[in-house]
C-alpha positions as CSV (number, residue, x, y, z in Angstrom):
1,X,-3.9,3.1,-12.4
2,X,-0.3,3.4,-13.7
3,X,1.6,5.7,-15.9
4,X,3.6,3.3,-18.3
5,X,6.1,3.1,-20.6
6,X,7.4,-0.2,-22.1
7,X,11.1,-1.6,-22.4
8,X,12.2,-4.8,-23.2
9,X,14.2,-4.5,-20.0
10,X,12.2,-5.0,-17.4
11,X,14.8,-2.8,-15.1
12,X,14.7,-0.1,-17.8
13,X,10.3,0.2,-16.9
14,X,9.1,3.6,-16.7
15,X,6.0,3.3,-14.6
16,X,4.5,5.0,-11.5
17,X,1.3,2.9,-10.2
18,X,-1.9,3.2,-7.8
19,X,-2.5,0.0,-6.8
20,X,-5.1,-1.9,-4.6
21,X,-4.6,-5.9,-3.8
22,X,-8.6,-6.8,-3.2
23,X,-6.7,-9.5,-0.6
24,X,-5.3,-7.3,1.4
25,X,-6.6,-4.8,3.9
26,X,-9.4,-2.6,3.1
27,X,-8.3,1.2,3.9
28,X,-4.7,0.2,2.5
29,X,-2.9,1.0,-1.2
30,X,0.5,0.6,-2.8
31,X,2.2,3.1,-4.4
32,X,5.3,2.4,-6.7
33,X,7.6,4.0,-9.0
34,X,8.6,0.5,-10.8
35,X,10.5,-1.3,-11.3
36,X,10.3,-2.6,-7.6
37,X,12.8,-5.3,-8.1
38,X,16.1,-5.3,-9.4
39,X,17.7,-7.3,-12.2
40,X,18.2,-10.0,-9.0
41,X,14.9,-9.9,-7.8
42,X,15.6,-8.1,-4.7
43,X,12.4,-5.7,-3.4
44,X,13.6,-2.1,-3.5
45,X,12.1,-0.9,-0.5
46,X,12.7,2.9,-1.2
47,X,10.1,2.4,-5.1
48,X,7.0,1.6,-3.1
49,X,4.8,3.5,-0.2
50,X,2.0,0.9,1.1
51,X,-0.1,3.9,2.7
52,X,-3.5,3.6,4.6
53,X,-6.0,5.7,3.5
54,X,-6.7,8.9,5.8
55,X,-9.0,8.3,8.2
56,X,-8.7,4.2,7.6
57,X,-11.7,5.3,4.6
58,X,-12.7,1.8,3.1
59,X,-11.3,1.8,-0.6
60,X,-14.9,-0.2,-1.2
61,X,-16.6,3.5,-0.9
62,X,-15.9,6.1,-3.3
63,X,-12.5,7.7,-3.1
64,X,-10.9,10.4,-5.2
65,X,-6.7,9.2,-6.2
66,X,-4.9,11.6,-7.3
67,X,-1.3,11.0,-9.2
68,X,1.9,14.1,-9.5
69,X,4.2,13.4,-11.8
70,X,6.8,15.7,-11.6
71,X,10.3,16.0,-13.2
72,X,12.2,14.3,-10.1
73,X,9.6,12.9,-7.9
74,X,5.5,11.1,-7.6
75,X,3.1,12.2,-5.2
76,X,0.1,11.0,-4.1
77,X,-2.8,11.8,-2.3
78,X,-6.5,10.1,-0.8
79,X,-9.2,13.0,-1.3
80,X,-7.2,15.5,-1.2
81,X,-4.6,13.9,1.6
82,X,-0.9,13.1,1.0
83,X,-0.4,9.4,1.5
84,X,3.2,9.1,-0.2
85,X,5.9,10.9,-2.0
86,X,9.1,8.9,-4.0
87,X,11.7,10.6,-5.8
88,X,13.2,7.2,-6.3
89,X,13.3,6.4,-9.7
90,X,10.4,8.9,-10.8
91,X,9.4,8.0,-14.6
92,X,11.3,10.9,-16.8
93,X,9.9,10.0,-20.1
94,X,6.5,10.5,-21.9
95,X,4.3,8.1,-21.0
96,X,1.0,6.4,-21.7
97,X,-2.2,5.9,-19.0
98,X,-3.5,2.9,-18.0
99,X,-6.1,2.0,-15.7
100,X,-7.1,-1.9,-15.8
101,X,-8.0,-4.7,-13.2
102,X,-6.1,-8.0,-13.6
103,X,-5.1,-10.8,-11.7
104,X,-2.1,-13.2,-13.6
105,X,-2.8,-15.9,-10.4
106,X,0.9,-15.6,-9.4
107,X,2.3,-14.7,-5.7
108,X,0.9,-10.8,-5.3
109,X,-2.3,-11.1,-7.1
110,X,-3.3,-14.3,-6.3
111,X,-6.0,-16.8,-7.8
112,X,-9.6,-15.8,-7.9
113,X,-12.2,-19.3,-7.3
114,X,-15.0,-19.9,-9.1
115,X,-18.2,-18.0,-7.8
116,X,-16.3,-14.9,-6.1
117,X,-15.7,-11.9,-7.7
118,X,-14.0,-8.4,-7.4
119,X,-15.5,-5.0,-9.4
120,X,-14.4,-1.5,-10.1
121,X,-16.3,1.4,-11.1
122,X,-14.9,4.6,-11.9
123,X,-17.2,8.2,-11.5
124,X,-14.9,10.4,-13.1
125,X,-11.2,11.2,-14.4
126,X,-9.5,14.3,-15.4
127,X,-6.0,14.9,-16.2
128,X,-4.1,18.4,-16.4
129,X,-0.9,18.2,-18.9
130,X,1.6,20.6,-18.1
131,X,5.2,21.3,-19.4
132,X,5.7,24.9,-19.4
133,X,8.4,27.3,-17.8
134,X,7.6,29.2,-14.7
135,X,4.7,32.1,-15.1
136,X,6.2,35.7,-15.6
137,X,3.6,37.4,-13.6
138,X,0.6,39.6,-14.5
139,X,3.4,42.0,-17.1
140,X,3.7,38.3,-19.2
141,X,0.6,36.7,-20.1
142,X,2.3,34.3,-22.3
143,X,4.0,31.2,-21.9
144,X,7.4,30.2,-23.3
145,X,7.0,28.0,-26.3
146,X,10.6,27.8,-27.8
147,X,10.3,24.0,-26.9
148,X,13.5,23.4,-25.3
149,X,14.4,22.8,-21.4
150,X,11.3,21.0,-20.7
151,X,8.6,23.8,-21.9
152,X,6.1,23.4,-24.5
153,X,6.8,23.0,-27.9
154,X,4.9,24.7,-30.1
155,X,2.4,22.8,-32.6
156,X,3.5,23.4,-36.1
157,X,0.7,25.6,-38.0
158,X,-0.7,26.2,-34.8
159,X,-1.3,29.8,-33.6
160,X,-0.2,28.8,-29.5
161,X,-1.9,27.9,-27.0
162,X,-5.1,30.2,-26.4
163,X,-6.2,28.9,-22.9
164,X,-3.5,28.4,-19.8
165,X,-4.3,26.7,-16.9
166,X,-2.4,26.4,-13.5
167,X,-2.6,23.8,-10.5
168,X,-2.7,24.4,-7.0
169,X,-0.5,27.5,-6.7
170,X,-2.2,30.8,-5.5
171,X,-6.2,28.7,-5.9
172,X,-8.8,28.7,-3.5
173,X,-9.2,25.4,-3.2
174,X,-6.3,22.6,-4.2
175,X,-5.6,20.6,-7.4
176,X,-8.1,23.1,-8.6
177,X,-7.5,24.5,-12.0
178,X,-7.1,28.3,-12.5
179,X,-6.9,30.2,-15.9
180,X,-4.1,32.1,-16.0
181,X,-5.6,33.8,-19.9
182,X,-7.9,33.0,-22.2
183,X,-7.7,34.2,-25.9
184,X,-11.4,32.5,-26.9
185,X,-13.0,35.0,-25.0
186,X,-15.0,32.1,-23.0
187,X,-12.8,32.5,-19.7
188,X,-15.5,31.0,-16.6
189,X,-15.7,33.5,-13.6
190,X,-13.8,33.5,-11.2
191,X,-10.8,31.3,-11.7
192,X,-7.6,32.8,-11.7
193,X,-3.7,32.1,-10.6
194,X,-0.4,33.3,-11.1
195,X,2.4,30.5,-11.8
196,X,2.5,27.5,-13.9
197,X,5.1,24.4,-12.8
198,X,5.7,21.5,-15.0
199,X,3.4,18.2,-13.6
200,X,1.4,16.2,-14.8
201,X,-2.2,15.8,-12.1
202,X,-4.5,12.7,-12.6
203,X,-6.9,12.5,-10.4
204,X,-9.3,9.9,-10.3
205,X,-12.4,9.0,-8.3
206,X,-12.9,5.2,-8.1
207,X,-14.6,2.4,-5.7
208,X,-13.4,-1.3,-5.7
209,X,-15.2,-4.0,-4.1
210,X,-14.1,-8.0,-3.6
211,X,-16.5,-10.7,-2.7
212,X,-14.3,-13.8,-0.7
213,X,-11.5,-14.3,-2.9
214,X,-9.3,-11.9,-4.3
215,X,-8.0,-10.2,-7.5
């Protein structure tokens, strides 16, 4: 699972991945804000955390990844765990999502032989899109929408934003959600919180499984 965005410069990459090499050992995943090479074909060391899951938990069994993209830095974190943090080269621009399963048969991913295989299944994702300015407190239920500084633009034609959300500041339990206000009148009980920081949180629960070989 990777955040990406193309360039036609491979140093120039925007990407921040969750990755898991079926070859290697079971409990263990890479993490990388790419590029991971530079324009020699050097390994930077400080784009990529290769992290063991906590408790050495099989990534065969069902495991929830979640991905923080923030303005100057990606975490990381095995249900609910933090396995790795890089401010190294942290992807600043928007960015698509891409989850896939590949193997091109060169040096990392290997060659898979006829008759084995490798699967993944994924339960669930959500993602929480964020880019507004700090929250004012209970006196300032709104957030700013001016558009400039990294907060949210406003949609042209569009009244605002009638349901706010935060992330893991002041929630019972974290990477929770919390409203913050709710102008449909369908706010669920009992979820509240008082700030909102700019991130983006994609958690996802997967299971992978390889058979022999590798992908």
């Amino acid at each position: 699972m990777f955040t990406y965005l193309p360039n036609n410069n491979p140093q120039d990459v925007q990407e921040a991945d969750i990755e898991i090499l079926t070859a290697g050992p079971r409990d263990m995943v890479q993490y990388t804000n790419q590029p991971s090479q530079d324009k020699n074909g050097n390994t930077l060391a400080q784009a990529t955390v290769n992290s063991t899951n906590p408790g050495k938990r099989d990534w065969t069994v069902w495991n929830t990844y979640r991905l923080d993209w923030m303005p100057k830095m990606t975490s990381w974190y095995v249900n609910g765990e933090s396995v790795a943090n890089i401010s190294f080269q942290a992807p600043r621009d928007p960015s698509g999502l891409i989850l896939n399963m590949w193997s091109d048969g060169g040096s990392w991913t290997g060659n898979m032989s006829l008759y084995d295989e490798a699967y993944l299944q994924i339960q669930w994702i959500e993602v929480v899109y964020n880019t507004s300015g700090a929250y004012g407190g209970s006196g300032n239920k709104r957030r700013d929408e001016s558009g400039a500084g990294g907060v949210l633009e406003k949609r042209k034609g569009t009244p605002g934003c009638k349901v706010v959300c935060s992330v893991d500041e002041k929630v019972n339990v974290t990477g929770t959600p919390a409203l913050l206000y709710n102008n449909t009148g369908m706010a669920p009980a009992g979820w509240r919180g008082d700030r909102m920081g700019a991130l983006v949180w994609i958690p996802v629960v997967l299971v992978g499984g390889a058979v022999f070989g590798y992908l």
